[in-house]
C-alpha positions in Angstrom: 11.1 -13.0 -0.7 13.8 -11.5 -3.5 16.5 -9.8 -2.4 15.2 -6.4 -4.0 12.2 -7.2 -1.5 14.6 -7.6 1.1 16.3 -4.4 0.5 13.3 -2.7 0.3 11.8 -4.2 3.1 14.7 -3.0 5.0 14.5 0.3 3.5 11.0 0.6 4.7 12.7 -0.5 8.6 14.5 2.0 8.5 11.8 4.7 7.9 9.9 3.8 10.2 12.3 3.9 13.2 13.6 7.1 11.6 10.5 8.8 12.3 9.1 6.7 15.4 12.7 8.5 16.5 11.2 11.9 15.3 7.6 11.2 17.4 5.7 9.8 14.4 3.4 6.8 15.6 3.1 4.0 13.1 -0.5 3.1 12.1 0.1 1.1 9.6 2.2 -0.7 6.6 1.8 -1.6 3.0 -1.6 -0.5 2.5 -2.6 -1.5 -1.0 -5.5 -0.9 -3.0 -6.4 -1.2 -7.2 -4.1 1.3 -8.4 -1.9 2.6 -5.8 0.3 1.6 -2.3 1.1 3.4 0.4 4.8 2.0 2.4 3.9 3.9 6.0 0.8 5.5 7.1 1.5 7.5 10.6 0.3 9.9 12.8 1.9 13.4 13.9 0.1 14.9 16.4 -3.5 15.3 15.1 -2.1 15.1 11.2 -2.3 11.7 9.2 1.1 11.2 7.2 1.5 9.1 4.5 4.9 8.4 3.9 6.5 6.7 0.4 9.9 4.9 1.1 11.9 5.2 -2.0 15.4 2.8 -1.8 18.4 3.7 -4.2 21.9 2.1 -4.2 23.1 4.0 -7.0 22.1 7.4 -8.1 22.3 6.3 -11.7 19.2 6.9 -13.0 18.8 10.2 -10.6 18.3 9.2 -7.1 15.7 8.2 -4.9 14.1 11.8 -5.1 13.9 11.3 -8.8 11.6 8.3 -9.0 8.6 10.4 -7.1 6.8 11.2 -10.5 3.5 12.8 -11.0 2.3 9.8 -11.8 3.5 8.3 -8.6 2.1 11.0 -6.7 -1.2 10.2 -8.1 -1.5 6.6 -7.5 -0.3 7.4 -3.8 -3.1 10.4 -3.4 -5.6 7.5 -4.8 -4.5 5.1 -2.1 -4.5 7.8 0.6 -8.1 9.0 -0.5 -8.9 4.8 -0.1 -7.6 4.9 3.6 -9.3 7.8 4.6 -12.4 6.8 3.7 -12.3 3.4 5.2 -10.5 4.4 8.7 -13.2 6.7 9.2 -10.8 9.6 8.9 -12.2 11.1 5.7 -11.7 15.1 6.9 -8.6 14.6 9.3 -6.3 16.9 8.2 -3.0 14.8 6.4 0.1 15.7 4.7 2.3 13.0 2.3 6.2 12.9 3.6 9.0 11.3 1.4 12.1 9.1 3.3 14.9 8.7 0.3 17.8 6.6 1.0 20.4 6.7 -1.1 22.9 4.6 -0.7 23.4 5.4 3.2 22.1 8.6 2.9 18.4 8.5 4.6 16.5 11.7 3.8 13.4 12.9 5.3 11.0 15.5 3.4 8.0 16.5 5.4 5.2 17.7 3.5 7.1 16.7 -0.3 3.4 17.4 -1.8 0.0 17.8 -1.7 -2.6 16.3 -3.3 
């Protein structure tokens, strides 16, 4: 493993306990399909969340926030519509969460968009 997939795995650590803290339940990690990865899936209550870690050290080139494109959005509504449709949870209700963490900053936006 590189050490940018260390820090990112880390980053990813991090999330999760943040919002296990928060009452989130973990359901699963690194879901990948052709075209698009979700970090965290969770459950809040009866909502699905999938949750995209973005990791930052420097806010350079804009931040953590900044790197959430439309594009990015896409791919993860793609891998999102993959998981719902193979868990068997194709109508649950589900909402897509960001955790930034810049520098040591960690920042949690519930419901950052929709799909």
């Amino acid at each position: 493993m590189t050490s940018r997939q260390q820090k990112g795995q880390a980053g990813e650590d991090a999330a999760a306990a943040h919002l296990a803290r928060h009452g989130l339940r973990l359901v699963e990690r690194n879901f990948r399909v052709r075209g698009g990865e979700i970090d965290l899936i969770c459950q809040d209550g009866p909502l699905t969340v999938f949750v995209e870690v973005r990791l930052r050290t420097s806010s350079g080139f804009g931040g953590a926030a900044a790197s959430i494109t439309a594009a990015k959005q896409g791919r993860l509504i793609l891998a999102a519509r993959h998981w719902l449709a193979r868990s068997g949870h194709g109508e649950s209700p589900c909402r897509f969460d960001c955790v930034l963490i810049d520098g040591e900053q960690l920042t949690w936006l519930r419901d950052a968009f929709s799909a």
